[in-house]
C-alpha positions in Angstrom: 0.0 0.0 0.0 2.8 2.3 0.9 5.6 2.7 -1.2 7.9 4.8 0.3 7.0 5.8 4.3 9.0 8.8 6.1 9.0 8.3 10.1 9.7 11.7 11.2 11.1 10.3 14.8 13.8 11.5 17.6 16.7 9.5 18.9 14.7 8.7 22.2 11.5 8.9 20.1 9.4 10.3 22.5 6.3 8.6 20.5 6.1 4.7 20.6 3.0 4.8 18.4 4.6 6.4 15.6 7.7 4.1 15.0 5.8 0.8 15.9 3.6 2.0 13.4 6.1 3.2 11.0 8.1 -0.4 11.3 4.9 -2.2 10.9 4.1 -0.6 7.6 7.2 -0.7 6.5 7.0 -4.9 6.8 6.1 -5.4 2.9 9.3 -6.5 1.1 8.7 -3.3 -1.7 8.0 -0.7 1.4 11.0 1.7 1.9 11.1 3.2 5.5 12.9 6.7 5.7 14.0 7.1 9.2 14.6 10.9 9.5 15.3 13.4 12.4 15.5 17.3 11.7 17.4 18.3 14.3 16.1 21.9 14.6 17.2 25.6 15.1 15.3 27.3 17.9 12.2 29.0 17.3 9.0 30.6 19.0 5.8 28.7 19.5 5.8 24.8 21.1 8.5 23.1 18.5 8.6 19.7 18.4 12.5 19.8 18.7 14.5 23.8 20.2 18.1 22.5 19.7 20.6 23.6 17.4 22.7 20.5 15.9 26.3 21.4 16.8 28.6 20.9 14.0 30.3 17.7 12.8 27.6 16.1 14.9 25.4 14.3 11.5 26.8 11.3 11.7 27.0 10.7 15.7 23.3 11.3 16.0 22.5 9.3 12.7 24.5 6.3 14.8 22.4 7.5 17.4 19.5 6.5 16.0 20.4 3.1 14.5 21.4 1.9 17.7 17.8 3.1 18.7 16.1 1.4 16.2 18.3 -1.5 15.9 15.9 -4.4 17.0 13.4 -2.6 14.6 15.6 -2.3 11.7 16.9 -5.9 11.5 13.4 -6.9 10.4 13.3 -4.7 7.3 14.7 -5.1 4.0 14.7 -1.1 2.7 15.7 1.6 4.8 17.3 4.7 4.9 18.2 6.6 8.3 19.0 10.3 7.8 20.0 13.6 9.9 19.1 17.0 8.8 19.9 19.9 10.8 17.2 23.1 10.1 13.9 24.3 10.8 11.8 20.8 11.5 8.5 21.2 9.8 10.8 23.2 6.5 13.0 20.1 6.9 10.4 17.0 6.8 8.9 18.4 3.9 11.4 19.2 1.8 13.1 15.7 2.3 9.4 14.1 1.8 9.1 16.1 -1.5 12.4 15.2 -3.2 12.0 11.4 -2.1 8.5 11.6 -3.2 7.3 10.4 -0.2 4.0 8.8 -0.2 3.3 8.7 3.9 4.6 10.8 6.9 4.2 8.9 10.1 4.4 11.5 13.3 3.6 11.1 17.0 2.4 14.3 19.5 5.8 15.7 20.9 5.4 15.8 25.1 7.6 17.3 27.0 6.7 15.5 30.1 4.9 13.0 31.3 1.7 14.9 32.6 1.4 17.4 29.7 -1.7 17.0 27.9 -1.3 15.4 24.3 -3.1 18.7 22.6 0.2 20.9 23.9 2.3 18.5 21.6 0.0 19.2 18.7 -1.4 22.2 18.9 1.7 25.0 16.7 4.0 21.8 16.6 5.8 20.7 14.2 3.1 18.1 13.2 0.9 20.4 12.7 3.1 22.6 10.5 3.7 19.1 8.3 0.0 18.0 8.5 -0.8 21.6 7.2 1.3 21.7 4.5 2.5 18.0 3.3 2.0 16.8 -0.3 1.2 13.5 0.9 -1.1 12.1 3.4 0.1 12.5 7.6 -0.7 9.9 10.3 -0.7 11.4 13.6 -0.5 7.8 16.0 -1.2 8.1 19.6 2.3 7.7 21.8 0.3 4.8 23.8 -1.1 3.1 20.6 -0.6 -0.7 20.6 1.5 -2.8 17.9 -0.4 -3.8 15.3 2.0 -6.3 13.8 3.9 -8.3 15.3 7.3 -6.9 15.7 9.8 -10.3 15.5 9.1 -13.1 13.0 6.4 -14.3 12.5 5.7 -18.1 12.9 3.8 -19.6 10.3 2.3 -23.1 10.1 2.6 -25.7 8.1 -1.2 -25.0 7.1 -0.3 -21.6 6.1 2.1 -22.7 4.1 -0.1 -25.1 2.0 -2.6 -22.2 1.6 -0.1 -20.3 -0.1 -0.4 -21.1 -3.6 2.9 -20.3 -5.9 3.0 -20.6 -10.0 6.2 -21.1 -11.5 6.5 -20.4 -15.3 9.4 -21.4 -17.3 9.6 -22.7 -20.7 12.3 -24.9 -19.3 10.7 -28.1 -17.9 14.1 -29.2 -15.8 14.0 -25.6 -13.5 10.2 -25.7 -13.3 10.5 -29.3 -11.6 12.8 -28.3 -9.9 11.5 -24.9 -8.5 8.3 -27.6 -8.0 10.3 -29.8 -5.9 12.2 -27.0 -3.7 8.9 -25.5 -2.8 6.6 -28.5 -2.3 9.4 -29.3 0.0 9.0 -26.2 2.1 5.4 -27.4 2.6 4.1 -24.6 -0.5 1.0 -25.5 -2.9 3.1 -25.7 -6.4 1.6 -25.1 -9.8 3.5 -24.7 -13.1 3.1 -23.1 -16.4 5.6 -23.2 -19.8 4.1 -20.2 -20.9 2.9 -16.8 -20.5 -0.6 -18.0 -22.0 -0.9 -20.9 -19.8 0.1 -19.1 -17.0 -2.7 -16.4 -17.4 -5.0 -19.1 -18.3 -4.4 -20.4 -14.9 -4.5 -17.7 -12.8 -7.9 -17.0 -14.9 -9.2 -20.4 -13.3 -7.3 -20.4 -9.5 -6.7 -17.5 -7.2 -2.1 -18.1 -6.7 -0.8 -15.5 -4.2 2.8 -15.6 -6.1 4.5 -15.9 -9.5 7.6 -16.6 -10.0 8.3 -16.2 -13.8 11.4 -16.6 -16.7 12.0 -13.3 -17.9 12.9 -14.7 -21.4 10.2 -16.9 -23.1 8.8 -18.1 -26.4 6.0 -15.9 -27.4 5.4 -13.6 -24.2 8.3 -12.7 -22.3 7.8 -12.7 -18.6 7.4 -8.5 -18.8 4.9 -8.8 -20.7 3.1 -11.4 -18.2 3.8 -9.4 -15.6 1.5 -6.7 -16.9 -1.2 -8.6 -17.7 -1.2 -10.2 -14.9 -1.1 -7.2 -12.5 -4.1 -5.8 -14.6 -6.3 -8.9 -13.7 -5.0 -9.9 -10.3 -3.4 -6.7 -8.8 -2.2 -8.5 -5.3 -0.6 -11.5 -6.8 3.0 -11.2 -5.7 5.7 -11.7 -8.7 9.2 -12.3 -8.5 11.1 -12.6 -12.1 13.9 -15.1 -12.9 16.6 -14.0 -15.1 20.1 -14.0 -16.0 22.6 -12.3 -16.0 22.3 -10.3 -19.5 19.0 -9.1 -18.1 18.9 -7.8 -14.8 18.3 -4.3 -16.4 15.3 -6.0 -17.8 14.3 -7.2 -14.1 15.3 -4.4 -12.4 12.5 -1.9 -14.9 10.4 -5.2 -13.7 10.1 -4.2 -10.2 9.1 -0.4 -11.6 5.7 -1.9 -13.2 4.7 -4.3 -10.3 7.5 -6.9 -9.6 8.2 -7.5 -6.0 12.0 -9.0 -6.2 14.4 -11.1 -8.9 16.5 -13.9 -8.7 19.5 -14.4 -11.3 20.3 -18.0 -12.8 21.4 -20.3 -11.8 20.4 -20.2 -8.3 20.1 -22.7 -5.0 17.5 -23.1 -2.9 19.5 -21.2 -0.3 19.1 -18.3 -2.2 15.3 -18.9 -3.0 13.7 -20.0 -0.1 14.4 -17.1 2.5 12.8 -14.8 -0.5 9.8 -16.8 -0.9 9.1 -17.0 3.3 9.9 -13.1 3.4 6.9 -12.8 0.6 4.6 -15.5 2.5 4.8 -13.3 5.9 4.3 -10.0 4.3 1.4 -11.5 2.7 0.0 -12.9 6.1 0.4 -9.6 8.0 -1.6 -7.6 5.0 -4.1 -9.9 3.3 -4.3 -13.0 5.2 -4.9 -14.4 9.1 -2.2 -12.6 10.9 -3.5 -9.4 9.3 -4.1 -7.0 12.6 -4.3 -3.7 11.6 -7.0 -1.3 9.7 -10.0 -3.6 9.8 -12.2 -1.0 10.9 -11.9 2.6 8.9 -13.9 5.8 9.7 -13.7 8.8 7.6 -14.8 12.1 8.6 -16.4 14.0 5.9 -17.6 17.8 5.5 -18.3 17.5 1.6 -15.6 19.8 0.6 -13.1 19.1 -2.4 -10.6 18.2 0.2 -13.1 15.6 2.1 -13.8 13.9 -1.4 -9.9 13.5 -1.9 -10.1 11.7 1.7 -12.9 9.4 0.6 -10.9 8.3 -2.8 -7.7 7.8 -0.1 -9.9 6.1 2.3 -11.2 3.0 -0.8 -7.8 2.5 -1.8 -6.9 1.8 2.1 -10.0 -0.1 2.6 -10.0 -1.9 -0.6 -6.4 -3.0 0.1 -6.6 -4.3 3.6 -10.4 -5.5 3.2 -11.0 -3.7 5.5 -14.9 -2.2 6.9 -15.1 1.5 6.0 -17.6 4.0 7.9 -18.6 7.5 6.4 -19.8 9.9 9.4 -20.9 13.4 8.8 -21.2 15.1 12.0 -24.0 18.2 11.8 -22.3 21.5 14.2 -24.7 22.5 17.4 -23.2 25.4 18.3 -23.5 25.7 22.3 -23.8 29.4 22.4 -26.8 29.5 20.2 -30.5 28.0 21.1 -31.1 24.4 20.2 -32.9 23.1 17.1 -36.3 21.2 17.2 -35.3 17.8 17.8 -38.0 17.7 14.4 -35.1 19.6 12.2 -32.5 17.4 13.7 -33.8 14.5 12.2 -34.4 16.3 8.8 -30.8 17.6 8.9 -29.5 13.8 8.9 -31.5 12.5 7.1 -30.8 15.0 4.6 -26.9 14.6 5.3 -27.4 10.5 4.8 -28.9 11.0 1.3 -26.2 13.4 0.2 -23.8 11.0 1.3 -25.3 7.9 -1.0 -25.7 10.6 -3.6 -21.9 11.5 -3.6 -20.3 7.7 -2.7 -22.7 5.4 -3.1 -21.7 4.1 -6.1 -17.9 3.4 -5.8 -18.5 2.4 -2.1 -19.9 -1.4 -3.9 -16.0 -2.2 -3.9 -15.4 -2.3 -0.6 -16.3 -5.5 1.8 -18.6 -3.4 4.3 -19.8 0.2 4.8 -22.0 2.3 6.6 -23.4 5.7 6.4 -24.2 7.3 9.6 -24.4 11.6 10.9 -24.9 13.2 14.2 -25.1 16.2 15.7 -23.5 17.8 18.3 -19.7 19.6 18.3 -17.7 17.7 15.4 -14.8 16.3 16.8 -16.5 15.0 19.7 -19.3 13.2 17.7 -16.1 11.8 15.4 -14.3 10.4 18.4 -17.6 8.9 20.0 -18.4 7.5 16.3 -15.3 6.2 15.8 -14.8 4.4 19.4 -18.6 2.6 18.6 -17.1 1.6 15.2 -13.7 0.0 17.8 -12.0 2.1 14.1 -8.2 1.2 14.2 -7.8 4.3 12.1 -9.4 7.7 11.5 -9.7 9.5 7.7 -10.0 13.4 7.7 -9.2 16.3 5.0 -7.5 18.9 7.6 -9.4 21.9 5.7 -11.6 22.8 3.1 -9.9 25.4 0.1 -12.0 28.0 1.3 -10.4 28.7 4.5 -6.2 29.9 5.4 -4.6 27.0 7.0 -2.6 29.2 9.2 -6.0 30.4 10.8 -7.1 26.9 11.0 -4.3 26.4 13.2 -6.0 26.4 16.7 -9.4 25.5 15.3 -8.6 22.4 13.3 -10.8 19.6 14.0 -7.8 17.3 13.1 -5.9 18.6 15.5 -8.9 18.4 18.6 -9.5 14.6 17.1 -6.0 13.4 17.3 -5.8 15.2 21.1 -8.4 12.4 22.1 -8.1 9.2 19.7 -7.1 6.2 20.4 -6.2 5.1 17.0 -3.9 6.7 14.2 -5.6 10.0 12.4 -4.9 10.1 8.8 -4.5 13.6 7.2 -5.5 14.8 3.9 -4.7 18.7 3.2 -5.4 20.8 0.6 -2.0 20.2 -0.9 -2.4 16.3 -1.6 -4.0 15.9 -4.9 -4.2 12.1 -5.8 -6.0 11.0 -8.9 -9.5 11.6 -7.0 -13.1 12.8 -8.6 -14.4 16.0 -7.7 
């Protein structure tokens, strides 16, 4: 789901939530994990960070933080760990921008133990990046539990046989072989000698992995690739090639591929690829999956909010997850109450404009539900979302119409993260995704 994930952390990483989170997320074999700390320049207002990096200093904190995360970081494939001395908020974002970043992951900075959480939010440096980030922010609660496991995971031999591979090679001696390895491991093993067949397969049998010869008769294994991603977007797909073509496999992994493996190769080289694939499948799509089950979003109609509803399908569609629309109707306190008659117009009202605006692309997803209340916004969210046990909140920070530096004490982001007891996800005016209007 996530690509490329920045973890905008400390070296004592005074928020738990965020880097479990991070680490978690960044489990996927093709998920890159930035590790970064902008070690900052003092300035006024409640800064996440008020120290100036003294010079030569880079690389001692960068070893800093590897030591910090070094449990954590043994489990990953792709990271990167970086130090950038600057303004934090000026520094995240620019480093999220050139590596294209397609998730911030931030905690609520506390200073100590008895400061309320909205002090670390409210003019921090999260809310600076939240405000202004090209890509979606997760705010995650410091006391948030781990949603994957964090050390290997132990899979059965049941799992195992559930986990159906393909192997297509026009060669019949490395497809027997491949055949034998796996069936070995305990795998379900079919084989194909061509692209066609291959499709033809998947066409009839739901495989969780390919692993396909780059060169082929006919239609290379490129070519399969793509086709197959069209029609079965989460099959996994390592290619086999040799030598002559790794640039081949390398632009491979661009279009959809997950890893490759260069002939000849051993079964020492294969296997610890093909486990690594079978857990990262297991904590996403199959029984150990733990995380984003239940999703509410938060809408107020505006261009923004839509933008958060096309984010929130792709999240839900991806992890299968139940997603929950909630509109919650403002009661101001300082003004007289409505006729409880108008009330129940309002919502019903507010329920039809929601089937009116995603009922139709909401058939994709397992399980939805339209709901609104009334009373003060974020409290209705947070009570909505706690009925719903959501193990993540959706929410466009503003609408277009309004400056997002005078939205800074007001933001309903903001008062929803102070309370939640899930992850808030945070769609500005500055993320534009390939959403409707």
């Amino acid at each position: 789901m996530f690509r490329k994930i920045l973890l905008a952390t400390t070296p004592i990483d005074e928020s738990k939530g965020a880097s479990n989170l991070s680490f978690a997320l960044a489990r996927p074999s093709r998920s890159k994990l930035f590790i970064f700390y902008a070690y900052g320049i003092t300035e006024e207002g409640w800064s996440s960070i008020r120290y100036l990096l003294p010079s030569g200093k880079v690389d001692e904190v960068k070893k800093d933080l590897k030591k910090h995360y070094k449990n954590e970081l043994s489990k990953i494939n792709n990271y990167q760990v970086e130090v950038v001395p600057g303004v934090p908020h000026d520094e995240i974002l620019r480093f999220a921008r050139k590596e294209n970043a397609d998730l911030i992951v931030m905690g609520p900075h506390k200073i100590d133990k008895n400061q309320p959480r909205l002090w670390g939010l409210t003019g921090s440096t999260l809310q600076k990046v939240s405000l202004r980030a090209r890509c979606p922010v997760m705010i995650v609660p410091s006391d948030m539990p781990k949603i994957y496991p964090s050390g290997d995971i132990e899979l059965s031999t049941e799992d195992r046989k559930k986990y159906k591979i393909l192997v297509v090679d026009d060669e019949l001696s490395l497809r027997d072989s491949l055949k034998e390895w796996l069936e070995e491991e305990g795998f379900t093993t079919g084989m194909a000698e061509s692209g066609q067949q291959a499709l033809d397969m998947l066409a009839k049998e739901d495989y969780h992995l390919m692993l396909t010869d780059i060169k082929m008769p006919g239609m290379d294994g490129v070519e399969l690739l793509d086709r197959a991603k069209k029609e079965h977007p989460d099959l996994g797909v390592v290619m086999m090639t040799a030598y002559a073509t790794i640039d081949t496999a390398v632009d491979a992994m661009k279009i959809g591929a997950h890893d490759y493996l260069i002939k000849p190769f051993d079964p020492e080289l294969l296997i610890p690829k093909i486990l690594k694939l079978h857990q990262d499948f297991e904590v996403t799509k199959g029984r150990l999956k733990m995380a984003f089950a239940s999703i509410v979003l938060a809408t107020d109609f505006s261009e923004p909010a839509y933008c958060a509803f096309d984010f929130a399908m792709k999240i839900a569609q991806y992890y299968d997850a139940k997603l929950h629309i909630f509109h919650a109707i403002p009661i101001s306190d300082d003004k007289e109450l409505p006729p409880q008659s108008v009330i129940e117009k309002n919502i019903e009202e507010t329920i039809d404009r929601m089937k009116k605006k995603y009922g139709a692309d909401l058939k994709n997803v397992v399980e939805y539900s339209l709901e609104s209340w009334e009373g003060t916004p974020h409290v209705e969210i947070l009570k909505y979302a706690r009925w719903k046990h959501a193990d993540l909140i959706i929410m466009a920070h503003h609408s277009k119409g309004k400056d997002p530096e005078k939205a800074v004490l007001g933001s309903n982001v903001i008062k929803v993260a102070s309370g939640s007891k899930c992850p808030i996800l945070s769609i500005n005016r500055d993320f534009i995704p390939s959403c409707g209007t």
